[in-house]
N, C-alpha and C positions, 0 to 999 in steps of 0.2 A: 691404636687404642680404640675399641671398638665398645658398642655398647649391647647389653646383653638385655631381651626383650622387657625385663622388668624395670631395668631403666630406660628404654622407651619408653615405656608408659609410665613412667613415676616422674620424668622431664617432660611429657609431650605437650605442657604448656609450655617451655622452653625450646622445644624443638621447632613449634611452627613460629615465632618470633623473629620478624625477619634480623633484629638488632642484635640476637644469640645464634639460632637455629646449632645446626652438630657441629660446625666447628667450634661455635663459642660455649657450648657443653665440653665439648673436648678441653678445651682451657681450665673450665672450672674444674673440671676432673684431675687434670694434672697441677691444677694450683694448691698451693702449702699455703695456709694463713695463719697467721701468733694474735690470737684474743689476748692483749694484756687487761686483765683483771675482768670476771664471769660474774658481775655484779648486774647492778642496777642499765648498763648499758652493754654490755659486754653477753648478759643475757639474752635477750629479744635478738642482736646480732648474731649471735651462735646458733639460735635454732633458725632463721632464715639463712646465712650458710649453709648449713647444713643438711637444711630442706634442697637449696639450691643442688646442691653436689659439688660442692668444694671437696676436690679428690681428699685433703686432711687440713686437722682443723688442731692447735697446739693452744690450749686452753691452758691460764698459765693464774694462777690465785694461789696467794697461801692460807686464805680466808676457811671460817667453817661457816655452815647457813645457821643465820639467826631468823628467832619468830620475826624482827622489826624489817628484816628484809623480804618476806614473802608479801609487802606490801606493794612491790613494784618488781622484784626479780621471781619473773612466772616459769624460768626454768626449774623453779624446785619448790616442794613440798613439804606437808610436814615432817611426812617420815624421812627427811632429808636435814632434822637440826640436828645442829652441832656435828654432821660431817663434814669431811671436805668439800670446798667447792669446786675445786678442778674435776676430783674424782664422780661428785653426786652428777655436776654436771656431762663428765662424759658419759654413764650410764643412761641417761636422759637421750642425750642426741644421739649414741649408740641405739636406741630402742626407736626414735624417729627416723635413722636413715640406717642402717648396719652397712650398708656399700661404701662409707666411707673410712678412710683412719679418724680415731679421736686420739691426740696426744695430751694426755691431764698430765701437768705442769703445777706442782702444790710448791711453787717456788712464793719468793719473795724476788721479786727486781729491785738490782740496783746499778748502781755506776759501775761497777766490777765485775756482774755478770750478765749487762745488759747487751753488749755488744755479740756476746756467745752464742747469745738466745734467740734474738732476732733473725743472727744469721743465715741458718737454715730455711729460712722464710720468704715468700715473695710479696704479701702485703704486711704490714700487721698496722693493729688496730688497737687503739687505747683507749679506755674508759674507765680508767682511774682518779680518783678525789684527793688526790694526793702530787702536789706539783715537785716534789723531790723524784718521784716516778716518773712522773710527764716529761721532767727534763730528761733523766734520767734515756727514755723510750726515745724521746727526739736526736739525742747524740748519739745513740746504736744504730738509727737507722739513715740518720747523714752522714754515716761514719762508713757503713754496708753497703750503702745503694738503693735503701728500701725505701718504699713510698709508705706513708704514714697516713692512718685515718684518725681521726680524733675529735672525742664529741666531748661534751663534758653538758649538766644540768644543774638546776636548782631554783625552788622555789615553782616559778611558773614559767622559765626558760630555758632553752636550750639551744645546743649550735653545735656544729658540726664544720669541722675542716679539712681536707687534702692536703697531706704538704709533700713535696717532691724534693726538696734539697738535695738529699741525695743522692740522685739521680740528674741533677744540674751543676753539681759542686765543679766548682773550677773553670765556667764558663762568665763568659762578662755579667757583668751587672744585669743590664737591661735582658740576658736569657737564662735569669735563675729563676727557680720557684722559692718563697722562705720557707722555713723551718718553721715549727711550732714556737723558737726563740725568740721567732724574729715578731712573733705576736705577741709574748708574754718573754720579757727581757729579761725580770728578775722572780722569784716568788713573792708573790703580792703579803704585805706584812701583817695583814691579817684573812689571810684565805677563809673564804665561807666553805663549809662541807654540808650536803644536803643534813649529818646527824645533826650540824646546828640549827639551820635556816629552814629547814623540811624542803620537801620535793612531793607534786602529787604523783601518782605514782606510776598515772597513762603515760605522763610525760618521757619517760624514760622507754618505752613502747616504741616510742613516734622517733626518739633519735636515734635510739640501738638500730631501730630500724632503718630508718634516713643511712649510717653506719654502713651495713649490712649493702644498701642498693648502691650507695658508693663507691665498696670493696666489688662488687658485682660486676662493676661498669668500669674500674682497672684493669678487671683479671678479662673480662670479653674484648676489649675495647668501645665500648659503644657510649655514644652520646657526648655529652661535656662535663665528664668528673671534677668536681671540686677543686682543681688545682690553683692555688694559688686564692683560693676565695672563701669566704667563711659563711655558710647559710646560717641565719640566726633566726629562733623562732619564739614568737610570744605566744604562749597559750591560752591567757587569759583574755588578752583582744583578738586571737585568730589572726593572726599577721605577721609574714616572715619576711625578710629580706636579706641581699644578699650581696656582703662588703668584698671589695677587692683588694687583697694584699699584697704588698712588696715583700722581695730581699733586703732585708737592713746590710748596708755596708759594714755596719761596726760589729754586726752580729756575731757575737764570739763562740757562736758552732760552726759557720754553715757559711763564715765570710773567707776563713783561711782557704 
């Protein structure tokens, strides 16, 4: 798989990087990623993908764009309300990058056909406000084998985490990665959603993107991906840090 002069030079900040250079362009190129939900995070994610040259990108919403989300989701426009989101979005990063596939996905995720969806996938990535989804995304892909990116925001905060379960299942304790379950056990009984609590709107900019150089640094190999650790960031004091997580033993995805 070879690159044709126009992706020379549309990579060649990628190419002299000695952490990517053409073989880790070659990875991106042949990797498949599932954006679950082309929102507020899942946005800013899909066009740095897509910038990067992720060979295809499965862009998966059943959402249409409202005015109240062009406050933070800069993949789309006016002329883009009240259409789909999958679809307006893949017109978008089809006109940013045309060398790649875009797969628009106007689905709905759930426990029945989350495991389908995933599959075909080598990372996928969640940025949905919805923890019936989250679980939903996490048991697909400890179930598969897929490694999971997952950020979530609100108010003045944000985080971002790696989870590998999937890909550790069945080895001892002490050499698992957890799950997304094994951070959030139950759905919390009264979940914030940025419609209630607000979200400013950079905010989701800065983790879709954090997102994005996470799924980057899977698919090349380089550096120390988030595995097993959750970056968390304050916006309003400028200050991040960064918690380490376990496998829960009792955890009822990711311990069978």
């Amino acid at each position: 798989m070879g690159f044709s002069d126009q992706e020379v030079e549309r990579y060649a900040r990628h190419l002299v990087l000695r952490e990517i250079g053409g073989p880790g362009q070659q990875k991106l190129k042949a990797a498949r990623v599932l954006i679950v939900g082309v929102g507020g995070l899942g946005a800013p994610a899909a066009l740095y993908l897509a910038a990067a040259g992720v060979g295809a990108l499965g862009l998966l919403d059943p959402d249409t764009v409202a005015l109240s989300n062009l406050q933070r989701q800069v993949l789309y426009g006016v002329e883009d309300l009240g259409r789909g989101k999958a679809l307006s979005a893949g017109l978008r990063l089809s006109a940013l990058n045309p060398e790649i596939d875009i797969e628009p996905l106007p689905l709905a995720l759930d426990a029945d056909n989350a495991a389908a969806l995933v599959r075909g996938y080598d990372v996928v990535l969640d940025g949905t406000d919805d923890f019936a989804v989250r679980f939903a995304v996490n048991a697909a892909c400890v179930a598969e084998g897929k490694p999971l990116v997952s950020g979530a925001i609100g108010r003045w905060s944000g985080q971002v985490g790696v989870f590998g379960a999937g890909l550790t299942r069945g080895r001892p304790l002490a050499g698992r990665q957890p799950c997304y379950q094994c951070l959030v056990p139950e759905i919390p009984p009264e979940a914030e959603t940025c419609s209630v609590v607000g979200v400013v709107g950079a905010l989701a900019g800065v983790v879709g993107s954090m997102m994005a150089l996470e799924t980057i640094k899977l698919i090349v190999g380089a550096g120390e991906p988030l595995n097993g650790r959750l970056w968390v960031y304050d916006a309003l004091d400028g200050e991040s840090r960064t918690v380490r997580l376990s496998a829960d033993p009792g955890c009822a995805v990711c311990s069978t």
